[in-house]
N, C-alpha and C positions, 0 to 999 in steps of 0.2 A: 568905212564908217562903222561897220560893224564886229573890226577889230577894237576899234578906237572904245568904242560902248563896252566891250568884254574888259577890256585892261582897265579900263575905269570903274567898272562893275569890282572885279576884283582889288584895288587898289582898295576900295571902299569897302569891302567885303573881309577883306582880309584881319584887321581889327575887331570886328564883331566876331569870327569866327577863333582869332585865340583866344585861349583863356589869358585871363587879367593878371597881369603882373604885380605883387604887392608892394607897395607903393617905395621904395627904396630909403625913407627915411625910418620907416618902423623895422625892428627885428619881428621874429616869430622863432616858436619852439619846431624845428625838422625833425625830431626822436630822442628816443632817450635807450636808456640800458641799465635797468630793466625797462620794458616798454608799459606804456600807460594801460593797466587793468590786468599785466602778467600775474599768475600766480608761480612763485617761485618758492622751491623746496630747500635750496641752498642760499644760504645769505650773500650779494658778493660781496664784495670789499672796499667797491667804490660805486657811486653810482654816476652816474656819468648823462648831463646834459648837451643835445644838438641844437644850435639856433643855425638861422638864415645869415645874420653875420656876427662877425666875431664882438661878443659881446665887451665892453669893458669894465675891468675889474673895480674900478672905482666904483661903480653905482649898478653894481651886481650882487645879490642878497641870493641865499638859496638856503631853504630850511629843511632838514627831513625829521619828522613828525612818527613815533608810532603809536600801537594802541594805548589809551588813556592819557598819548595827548604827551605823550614821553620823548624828549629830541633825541636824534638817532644819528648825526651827525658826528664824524671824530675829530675833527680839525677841520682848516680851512680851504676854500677851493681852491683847484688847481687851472690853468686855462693855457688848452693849445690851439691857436686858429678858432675854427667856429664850436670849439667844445668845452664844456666846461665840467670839472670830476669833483666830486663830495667824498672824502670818506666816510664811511656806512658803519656803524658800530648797531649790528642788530639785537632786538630785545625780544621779546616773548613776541608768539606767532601773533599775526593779526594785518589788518591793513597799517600800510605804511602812506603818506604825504611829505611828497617833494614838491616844495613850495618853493618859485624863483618870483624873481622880480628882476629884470634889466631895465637900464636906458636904453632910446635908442635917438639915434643922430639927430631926431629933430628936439631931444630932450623929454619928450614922451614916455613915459612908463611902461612896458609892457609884460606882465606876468601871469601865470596863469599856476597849474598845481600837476606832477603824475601818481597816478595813484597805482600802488602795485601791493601783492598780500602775501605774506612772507605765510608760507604754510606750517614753521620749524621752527622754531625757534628756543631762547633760554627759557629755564622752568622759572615759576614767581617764587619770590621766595614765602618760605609760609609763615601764614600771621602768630606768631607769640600770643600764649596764653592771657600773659600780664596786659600787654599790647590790645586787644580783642575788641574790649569797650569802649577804647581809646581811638585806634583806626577805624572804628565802624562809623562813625559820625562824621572822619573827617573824606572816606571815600563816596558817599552821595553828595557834594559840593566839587571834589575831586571828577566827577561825572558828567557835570554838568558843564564845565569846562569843554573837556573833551569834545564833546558833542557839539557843543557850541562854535572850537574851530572846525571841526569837520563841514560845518554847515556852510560856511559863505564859500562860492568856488569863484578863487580869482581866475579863471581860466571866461569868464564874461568878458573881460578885460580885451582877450586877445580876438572875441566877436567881435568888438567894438571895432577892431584894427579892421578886419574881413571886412565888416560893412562900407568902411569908404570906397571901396572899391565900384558901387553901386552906380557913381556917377560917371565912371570910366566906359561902364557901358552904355548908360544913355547917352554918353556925346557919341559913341561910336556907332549906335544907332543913327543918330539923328545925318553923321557923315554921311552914313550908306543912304539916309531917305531923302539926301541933297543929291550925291551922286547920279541916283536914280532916277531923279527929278530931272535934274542936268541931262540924262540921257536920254529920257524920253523929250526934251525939249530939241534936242540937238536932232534924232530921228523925224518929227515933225518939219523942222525944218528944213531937213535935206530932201524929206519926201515934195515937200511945196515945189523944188527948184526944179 
């Protein structure tokens, strides 16, 4: 009997104690290269994103963003298995945003951003005497921008994903507080016989 209570104890137990598998119809980002918050002194060449599955190319978007809001991107992505490559065309040092967005199986959107900060980069060019009164005016609206995408992080998006997960464990709970139940019922009554 008090085998029978262990193997049931554990059968029940077993789900609450792994961790939660994401749900198989959404993707998620697994790494990137450069990785999210790197600082890096050499630009590379391509930047290169990991998902959980292989994303598809039709309704795959991927932006890379540098300082003042400048697209940093040379052509278009490449995809092998679960990885997807950007060519990187770097500009003046500063923080960089790779901005993705995938489908994923159930039609679900899921994107988020890696953010990485090139320490090197090309010098600006310098501003023209003539040019001076002309670019000054039009660089505080040019600013406002910038800052303005920097601000929203789709990477919320891929919380939203995490979170369903939430009810995977109360049914897994509630197994083990049936199992349990069932076992101290089953003990009661073999003790009565």
């Amino acid at each position: 009997m008090a085998r029978g209570l262990l193997v049931l104890g554990l059968a029940a137990g077993v789900p609450v104690l792994l961790p939660a598998a994401p749900a198989a119809a959404h993707n998620s980002l697994t790494g990137s290269d450069p990785k999210n918050g790197a600082r890096v002194a050499t630009a590379p060449k391509r930047i290169e994103l990991r998902f959980l599955a292989s994303p598809a190319p039709a309704t795959t978007k991927i932006t890379v963003t540098g300082p003042d809001n400048v697209p940093a991107t040379g052509g278009a992505p490449t995809f092998a298995g679960n990885r997807v490559s950007v060519p990187f065309t770097p500009g003046a040092a500063g923080l960089y945003i790779v901005a993705y967005r995938i489908g994923s199986a159930d039609g679900h959107p899921v994107s988020g951003e890696v953010r990485f900060t090139l320490t090197t980069g090309t010098a600006a060019a310098p501003p023209s005497t003539s040019a001076a009164p002309t670019s000054a005016a039009p660089s505080t609206p040019a600013a406002s921008p910038a800052t303005s995408a920097a601000s929203p992080t789709p990477a919320a998006d891929e919380a939203d994903d995490d979170g369903g997960t939430g009810w995977l464990w109360a049914v897994a709970v509630a197994v083990a507080l049936v199992a349990l139940g069932g076992g101290l019922l089953l003990r009661r009554r073999s003790a009565r016989r």
